[in-house]
Each structure stands twice: as C-alpha cells, then as structure tokens.
C-alpha atoms as an extended CHARMM CRD file, in Angstrom:
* protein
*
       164  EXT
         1         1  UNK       CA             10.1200000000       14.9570000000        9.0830000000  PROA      1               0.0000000000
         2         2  UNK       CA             10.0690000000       15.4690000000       12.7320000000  PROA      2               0.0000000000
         3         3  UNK       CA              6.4090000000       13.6550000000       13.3230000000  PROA      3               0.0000000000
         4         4  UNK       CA              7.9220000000       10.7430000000       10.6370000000  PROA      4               0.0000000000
         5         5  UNK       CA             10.9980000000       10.0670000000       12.8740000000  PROA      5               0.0000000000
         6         6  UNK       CA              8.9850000000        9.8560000000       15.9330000000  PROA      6               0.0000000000
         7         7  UNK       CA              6.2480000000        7.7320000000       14.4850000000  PROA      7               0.0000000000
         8         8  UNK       CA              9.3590000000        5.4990000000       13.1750000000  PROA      8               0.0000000000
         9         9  UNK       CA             10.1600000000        5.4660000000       17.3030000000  PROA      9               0.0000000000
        10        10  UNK       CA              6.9720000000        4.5240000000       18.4370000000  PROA      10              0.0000000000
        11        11  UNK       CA              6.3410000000        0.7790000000       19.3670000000  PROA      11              0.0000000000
        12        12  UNK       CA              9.1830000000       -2.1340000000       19.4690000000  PROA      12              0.0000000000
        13        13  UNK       CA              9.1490000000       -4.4590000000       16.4060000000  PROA      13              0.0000000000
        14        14  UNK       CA              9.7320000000       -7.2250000000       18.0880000000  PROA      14              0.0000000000
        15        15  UNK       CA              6.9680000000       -6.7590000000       20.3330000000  PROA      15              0.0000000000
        16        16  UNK       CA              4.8680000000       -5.8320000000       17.3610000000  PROA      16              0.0000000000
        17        17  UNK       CA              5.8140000000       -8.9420000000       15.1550000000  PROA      17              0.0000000000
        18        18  UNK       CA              4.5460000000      -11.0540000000       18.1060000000  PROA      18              0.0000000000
        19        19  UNK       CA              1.0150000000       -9.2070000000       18.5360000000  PROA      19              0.0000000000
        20        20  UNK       CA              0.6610000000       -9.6290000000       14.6520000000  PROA      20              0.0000000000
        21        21  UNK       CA              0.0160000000      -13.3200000000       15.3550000000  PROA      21              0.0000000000
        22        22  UNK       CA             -3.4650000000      -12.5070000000       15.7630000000  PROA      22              0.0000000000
        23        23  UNK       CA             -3.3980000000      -11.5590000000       12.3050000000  PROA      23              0.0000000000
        24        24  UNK       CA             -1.1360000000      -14.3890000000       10.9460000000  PROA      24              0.0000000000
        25        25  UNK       CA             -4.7050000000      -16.6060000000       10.8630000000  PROA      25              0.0000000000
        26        26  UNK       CA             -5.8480000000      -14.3940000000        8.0540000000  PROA      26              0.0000000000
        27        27  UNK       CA             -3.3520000000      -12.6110000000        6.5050000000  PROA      27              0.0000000000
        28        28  UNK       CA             -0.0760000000      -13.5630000000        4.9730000000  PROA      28              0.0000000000
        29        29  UNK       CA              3.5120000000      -11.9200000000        5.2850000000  PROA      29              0.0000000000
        30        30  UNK       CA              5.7980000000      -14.3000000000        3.8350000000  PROA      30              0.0000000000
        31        31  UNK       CA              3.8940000000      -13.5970000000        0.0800000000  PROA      31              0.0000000000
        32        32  UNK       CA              1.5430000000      -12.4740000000       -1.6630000000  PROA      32              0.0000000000
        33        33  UNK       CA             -1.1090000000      -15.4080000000       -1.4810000000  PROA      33              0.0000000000
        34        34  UNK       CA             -4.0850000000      -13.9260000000       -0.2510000000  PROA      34              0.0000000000
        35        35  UNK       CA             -5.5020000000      -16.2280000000        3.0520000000  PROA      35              0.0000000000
        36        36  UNK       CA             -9.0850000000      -15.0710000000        4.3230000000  PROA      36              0.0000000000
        37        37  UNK       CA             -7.5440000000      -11.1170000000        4.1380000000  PROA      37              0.0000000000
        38        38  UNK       CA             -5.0500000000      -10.0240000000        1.7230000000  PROA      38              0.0000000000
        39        39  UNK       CA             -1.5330000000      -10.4120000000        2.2130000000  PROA      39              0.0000000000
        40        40  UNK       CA              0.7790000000       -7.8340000000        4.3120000000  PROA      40              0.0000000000
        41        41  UNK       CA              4.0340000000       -8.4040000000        2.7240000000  PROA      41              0.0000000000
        42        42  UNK       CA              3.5820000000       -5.5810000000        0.5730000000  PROA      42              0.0000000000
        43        43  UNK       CA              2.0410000000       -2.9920000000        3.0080000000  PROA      43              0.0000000000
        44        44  UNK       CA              4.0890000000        0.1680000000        3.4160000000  PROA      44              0.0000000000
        45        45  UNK       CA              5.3660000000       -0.1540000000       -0.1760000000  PROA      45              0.0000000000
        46        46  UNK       CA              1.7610000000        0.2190000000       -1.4480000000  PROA      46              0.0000000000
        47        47  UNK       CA              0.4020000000        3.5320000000       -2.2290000000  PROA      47              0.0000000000
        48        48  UNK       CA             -3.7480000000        2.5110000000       -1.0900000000  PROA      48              0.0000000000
        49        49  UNK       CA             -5.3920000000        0.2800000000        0.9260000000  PROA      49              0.0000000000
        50        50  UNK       CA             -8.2080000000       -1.8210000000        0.0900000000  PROA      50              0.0000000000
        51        51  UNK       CA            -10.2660000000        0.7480000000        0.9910000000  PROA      51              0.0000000000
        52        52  UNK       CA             -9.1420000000        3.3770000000       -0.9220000000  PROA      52              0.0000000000
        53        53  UNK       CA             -7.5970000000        5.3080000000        1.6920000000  PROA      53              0.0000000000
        54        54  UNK       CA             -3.6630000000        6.0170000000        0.9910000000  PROA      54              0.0000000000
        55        55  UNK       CA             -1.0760000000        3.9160000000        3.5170000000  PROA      55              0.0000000000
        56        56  UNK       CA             -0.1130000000        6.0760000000        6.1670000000  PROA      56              0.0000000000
        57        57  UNK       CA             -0.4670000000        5.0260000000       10.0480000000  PROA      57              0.0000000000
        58        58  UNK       CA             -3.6580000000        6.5900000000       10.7930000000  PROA      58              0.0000000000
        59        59  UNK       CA             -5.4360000000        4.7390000000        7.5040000000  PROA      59              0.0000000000
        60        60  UNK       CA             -3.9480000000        1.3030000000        8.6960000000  PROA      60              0.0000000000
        61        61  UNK       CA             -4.6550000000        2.0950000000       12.7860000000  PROA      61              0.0000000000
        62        62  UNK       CA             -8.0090000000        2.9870000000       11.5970000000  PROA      62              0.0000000000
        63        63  UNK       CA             -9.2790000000       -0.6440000000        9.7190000000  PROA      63              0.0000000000
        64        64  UNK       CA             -7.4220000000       -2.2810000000       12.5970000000  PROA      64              0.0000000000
        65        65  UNK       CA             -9.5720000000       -0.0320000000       15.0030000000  PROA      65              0.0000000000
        66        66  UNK       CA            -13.0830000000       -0.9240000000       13.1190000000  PROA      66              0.0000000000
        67        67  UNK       CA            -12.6370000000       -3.5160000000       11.1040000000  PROA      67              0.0000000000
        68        68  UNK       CA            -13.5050000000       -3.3350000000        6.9920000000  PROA      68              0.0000000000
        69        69  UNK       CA            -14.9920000000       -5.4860000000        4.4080000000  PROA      69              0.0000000000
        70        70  UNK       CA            -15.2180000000       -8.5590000000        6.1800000000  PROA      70              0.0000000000
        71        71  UNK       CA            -12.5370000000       -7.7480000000        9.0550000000  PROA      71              0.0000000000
        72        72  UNK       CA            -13.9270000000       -7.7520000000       12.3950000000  PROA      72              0.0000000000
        73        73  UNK       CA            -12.9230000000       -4.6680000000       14.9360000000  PROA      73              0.0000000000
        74        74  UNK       CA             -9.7260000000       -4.7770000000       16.6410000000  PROA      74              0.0000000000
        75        75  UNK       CA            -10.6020000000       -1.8580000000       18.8980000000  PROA      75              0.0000000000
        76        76  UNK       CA            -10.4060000000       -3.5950000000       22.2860000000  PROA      76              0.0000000000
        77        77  UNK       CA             -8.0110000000       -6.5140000000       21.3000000000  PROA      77              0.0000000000
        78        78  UNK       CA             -4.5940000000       -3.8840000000       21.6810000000  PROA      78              0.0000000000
        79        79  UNK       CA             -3.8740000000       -1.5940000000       24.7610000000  PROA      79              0.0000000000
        80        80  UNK       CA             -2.4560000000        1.6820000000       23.0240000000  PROA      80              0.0000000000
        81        81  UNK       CA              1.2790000000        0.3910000000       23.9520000000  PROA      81              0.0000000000
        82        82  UNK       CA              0.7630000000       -3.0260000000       21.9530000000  PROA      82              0.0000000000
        83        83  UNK       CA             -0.4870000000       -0.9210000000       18.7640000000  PROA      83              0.0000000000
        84        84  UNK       CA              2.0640000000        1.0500000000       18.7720000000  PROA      84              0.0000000000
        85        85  UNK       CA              4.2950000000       -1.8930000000       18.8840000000  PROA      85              0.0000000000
        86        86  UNK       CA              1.7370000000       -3.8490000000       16.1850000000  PROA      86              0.0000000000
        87        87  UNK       CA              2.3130000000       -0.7950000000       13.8770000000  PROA      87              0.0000000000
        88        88  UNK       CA              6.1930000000       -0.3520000000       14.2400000000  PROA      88              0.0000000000
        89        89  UNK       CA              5.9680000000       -4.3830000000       13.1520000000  PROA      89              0.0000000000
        90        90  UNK       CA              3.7120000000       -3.3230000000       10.2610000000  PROA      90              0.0000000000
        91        91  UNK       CA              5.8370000000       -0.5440000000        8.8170000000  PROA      91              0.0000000000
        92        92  UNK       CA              8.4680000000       -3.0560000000        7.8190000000  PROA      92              0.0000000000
        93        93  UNK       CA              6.2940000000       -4.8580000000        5.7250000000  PROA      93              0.0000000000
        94        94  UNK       CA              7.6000000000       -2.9720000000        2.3280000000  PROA      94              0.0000000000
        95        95  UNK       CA              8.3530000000       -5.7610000000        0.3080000000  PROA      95              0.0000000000
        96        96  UNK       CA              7.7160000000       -4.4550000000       -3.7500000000  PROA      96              0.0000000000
        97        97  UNK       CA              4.8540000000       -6.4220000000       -5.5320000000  PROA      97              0.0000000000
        98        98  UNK       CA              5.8250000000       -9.5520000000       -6.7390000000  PROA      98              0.0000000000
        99        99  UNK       CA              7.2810000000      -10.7610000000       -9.8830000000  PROA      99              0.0000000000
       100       100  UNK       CA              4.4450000000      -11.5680000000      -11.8260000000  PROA      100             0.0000000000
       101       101  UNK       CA              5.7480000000      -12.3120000000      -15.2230000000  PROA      101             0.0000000000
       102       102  UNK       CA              3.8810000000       -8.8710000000      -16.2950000000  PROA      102             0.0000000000
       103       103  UNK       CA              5.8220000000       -5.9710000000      -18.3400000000  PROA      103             0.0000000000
       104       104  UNK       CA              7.5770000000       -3.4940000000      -15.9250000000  PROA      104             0.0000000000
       105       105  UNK       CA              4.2580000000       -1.0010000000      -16.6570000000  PROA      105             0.0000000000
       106       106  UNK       CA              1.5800000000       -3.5130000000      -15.9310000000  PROA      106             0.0000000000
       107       107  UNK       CA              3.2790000000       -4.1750000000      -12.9030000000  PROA      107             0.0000000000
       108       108  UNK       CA              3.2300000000       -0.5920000000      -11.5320000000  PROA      108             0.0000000000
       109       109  UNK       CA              0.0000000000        0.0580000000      -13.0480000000  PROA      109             0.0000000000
       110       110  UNK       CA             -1.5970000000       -3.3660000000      -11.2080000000  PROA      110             0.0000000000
       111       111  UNK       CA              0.0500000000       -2.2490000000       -8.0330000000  PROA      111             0.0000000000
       112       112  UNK       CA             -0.2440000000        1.3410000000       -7.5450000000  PROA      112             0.0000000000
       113       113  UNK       CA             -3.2790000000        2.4880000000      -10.0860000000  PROA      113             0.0000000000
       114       114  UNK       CA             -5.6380000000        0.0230000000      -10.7490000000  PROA      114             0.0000000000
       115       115  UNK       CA             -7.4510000000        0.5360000000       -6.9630000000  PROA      115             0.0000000000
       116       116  UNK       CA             -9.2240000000        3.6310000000       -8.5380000000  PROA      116             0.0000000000
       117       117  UNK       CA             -8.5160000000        3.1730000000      -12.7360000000  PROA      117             0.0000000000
       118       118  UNK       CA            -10.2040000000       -0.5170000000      -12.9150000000  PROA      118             0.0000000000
       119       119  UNK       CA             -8.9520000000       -1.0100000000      -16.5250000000  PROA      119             0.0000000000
       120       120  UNK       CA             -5.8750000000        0.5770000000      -17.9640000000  PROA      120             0.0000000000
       121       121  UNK       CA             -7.7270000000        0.0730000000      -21.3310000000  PROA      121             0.0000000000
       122       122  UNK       CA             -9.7430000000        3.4200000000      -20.0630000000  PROA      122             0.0000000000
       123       123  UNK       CA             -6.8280000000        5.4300000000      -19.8480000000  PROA      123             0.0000000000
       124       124  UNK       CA             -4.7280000000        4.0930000000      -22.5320000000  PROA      124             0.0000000000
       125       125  UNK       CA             -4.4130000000        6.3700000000      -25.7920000000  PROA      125             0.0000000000
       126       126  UNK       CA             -5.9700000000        9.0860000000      -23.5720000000  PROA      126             0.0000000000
       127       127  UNK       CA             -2.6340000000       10.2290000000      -21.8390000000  PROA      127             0.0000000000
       128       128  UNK       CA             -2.0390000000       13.8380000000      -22.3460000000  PROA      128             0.0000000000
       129       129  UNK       CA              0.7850000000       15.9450000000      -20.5350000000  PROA      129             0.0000000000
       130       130  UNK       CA             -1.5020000000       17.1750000000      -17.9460000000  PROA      130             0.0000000000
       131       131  UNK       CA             -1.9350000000       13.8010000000      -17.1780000000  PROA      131             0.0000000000
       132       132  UNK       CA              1.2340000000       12.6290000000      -17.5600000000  PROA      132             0.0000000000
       133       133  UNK       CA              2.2370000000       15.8510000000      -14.9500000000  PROA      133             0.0000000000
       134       134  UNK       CA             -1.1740000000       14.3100000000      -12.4180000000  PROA      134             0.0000000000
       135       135  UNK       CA              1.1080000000       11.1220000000      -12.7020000000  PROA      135             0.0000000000
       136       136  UNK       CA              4.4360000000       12.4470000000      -11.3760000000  PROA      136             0.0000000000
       137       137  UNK       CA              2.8010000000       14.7740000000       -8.8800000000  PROA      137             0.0000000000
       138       138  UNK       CA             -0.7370000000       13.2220000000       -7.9730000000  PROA      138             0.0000000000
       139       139  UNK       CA             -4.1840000000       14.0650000000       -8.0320000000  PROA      139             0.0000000000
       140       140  UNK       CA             -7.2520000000       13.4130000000       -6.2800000000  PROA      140             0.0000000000
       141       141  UNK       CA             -6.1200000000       10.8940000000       -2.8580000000  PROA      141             0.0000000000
       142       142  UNK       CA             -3.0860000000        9.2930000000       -5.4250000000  PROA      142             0.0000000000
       143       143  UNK       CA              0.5020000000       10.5370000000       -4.0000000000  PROA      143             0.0000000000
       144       144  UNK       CA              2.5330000000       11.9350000000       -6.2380000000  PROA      144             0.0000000000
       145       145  UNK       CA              4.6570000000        8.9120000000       -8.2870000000  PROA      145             0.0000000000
       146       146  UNK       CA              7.7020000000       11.0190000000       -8.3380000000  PROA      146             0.0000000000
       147       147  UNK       CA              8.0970000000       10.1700000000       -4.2180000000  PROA      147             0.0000000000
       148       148  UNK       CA              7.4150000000        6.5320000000       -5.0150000000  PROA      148             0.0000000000
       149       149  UNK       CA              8.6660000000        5.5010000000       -8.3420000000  PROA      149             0.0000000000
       150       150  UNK       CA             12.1770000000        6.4750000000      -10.1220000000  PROA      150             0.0000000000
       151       151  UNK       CA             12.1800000000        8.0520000000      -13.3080000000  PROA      151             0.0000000000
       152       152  UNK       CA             12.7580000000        4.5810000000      -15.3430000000  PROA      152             0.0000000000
       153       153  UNK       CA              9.5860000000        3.2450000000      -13.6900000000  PROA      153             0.0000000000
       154       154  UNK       CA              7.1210000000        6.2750000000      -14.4460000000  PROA      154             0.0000000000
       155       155  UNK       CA              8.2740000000        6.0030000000      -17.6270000000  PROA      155             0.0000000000
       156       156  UNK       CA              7.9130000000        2.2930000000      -18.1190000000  PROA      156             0.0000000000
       157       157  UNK       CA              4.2190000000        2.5730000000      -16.3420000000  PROA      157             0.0000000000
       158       158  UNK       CA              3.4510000000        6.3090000000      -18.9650000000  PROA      158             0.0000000000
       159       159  UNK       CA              4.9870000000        3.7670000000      -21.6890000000  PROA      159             0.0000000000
       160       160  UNK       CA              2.3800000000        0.9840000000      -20.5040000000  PROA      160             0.0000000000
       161       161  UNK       CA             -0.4680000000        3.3640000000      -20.7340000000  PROA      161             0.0000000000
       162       162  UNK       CA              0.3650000000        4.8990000000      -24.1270000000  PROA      162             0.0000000000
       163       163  UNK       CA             -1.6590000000        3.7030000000      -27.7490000000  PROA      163             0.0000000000
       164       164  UNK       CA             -0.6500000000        0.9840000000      -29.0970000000  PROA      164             0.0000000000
C-alpha cells in the first residue's frame, strides 16, 4: 500500500498531461476511436495491455521505454523526472469501456477477457465452479475480478458466458 501511495506521488499531472502531447499524434484520450495506436482513455481501468502484460506502471513504462507493435522507442525522448510526470498523467486515464450497445456481460467479457479467450463461444457452456472461482480470484497473468468488478458485474459477465 505503501509503494502504491508513493507511486501515486511520483510525477506532477500537469506536467505529465503536457509531455503526453507527444503521444496525442497517435493515440486518443478523449474516446475510444483508435488513431494510429489505440486509445488511452481507458488505460488504468483495463486489466491488460495490448501486449498481454497486466496494467501496472512498470508494464506501461516498459512499451513507452521500447516501443511495441508498431510503436517506436521512447527511451531517450523523457529524462526520468518527465516520466514520472508522463505516468502520474497516465494513471488518470481510467475512464470504463464505452457504451457499446452490448449486454452488460459482453461488455466485461470484450474489455477485460477477450485479450487471451479470443471467442467467448470457447468458453461458453464450459463454465464449471473451478472456473467460475479462476474468475473471481484469477489465474494465469488475469487479476483476480473480485478487485476489479462488483459482484453484479461478475455475475452479469459468468451469466454472459453460461449455455444458452
């Protein structure tokens, strides 16, 4: 809780929002239409990247630091100071996925699952209450839902993923 608080106090937002406009060319914050990168908005209230990795500071400091899928390095564009005020700018960006006319399951399921479980036609009819526990408490690099979802949503996503 300690580290969390102090990684909170790291960097000025302010500062940070201003070095994101070398970003702003290719990535959106405003919504969620993708420019040449995907859009921002949404960060911290993701639970992976693009790359798989969960969100946490080090995951995002490290595709800033060398670049991924298209994204050139950043390495030498921020003295240490500046990406510490870059990130602090970043970790507001926790905007919820957007209303996309899907049910309240597809919508968790699109934004939190479907990174690693391509189809939810896979899973669906196979959901068992050891997976049903992997849901609320995580497996493999997925968080545990319970820390990012209330009860009404993992039920609406275990609903989603249920036989029809």
């Amino acid at each position: 809780m300690v580290l969390f608080l102090a990684l909170m106090l790291a960097g000025n937002v302010s500062n940070g929002k201003e070095m994101f406009r070398t970003c702003a060319g290719c990535h959106n914050v405003d919504n969620d239409e993708r420019k040449m990168g995907p859009s921002l908005r949404s960060l911290f209230g993701k639970v992976t990247l693009r790359n798989g990795k969960r969100v946490d500071d080090a995951n995002v400091r490290e595709i800033i630091r060398d670049g991924f899928n298209g994204m050139p390095s950043f390495a030498y564009n921020f003295r240490p100071a500046e990406m510490d005020d870059l990130m602090a700018y970043l970790r507001t960006l926790t905007g919820k996925p957007a209303d996309t006319g899907l049910s309240l399951g597809e919508k968790y399921f699109t934004a939190y699952c479907i990174r690693c479980h391509k189809q939810a036609a896979d899973l669906k009819g196979r959901l068992t209450p050891e997976s049903m526990k992997q849901i609320d408490e995580g497996h493999g690099d997925a968080p545990a839902m319970k820390d990012w979802l209330d009860e009404p949503a993992r039920k609406a996503l275990i609903d989603y993923l249920k036989p029809q």
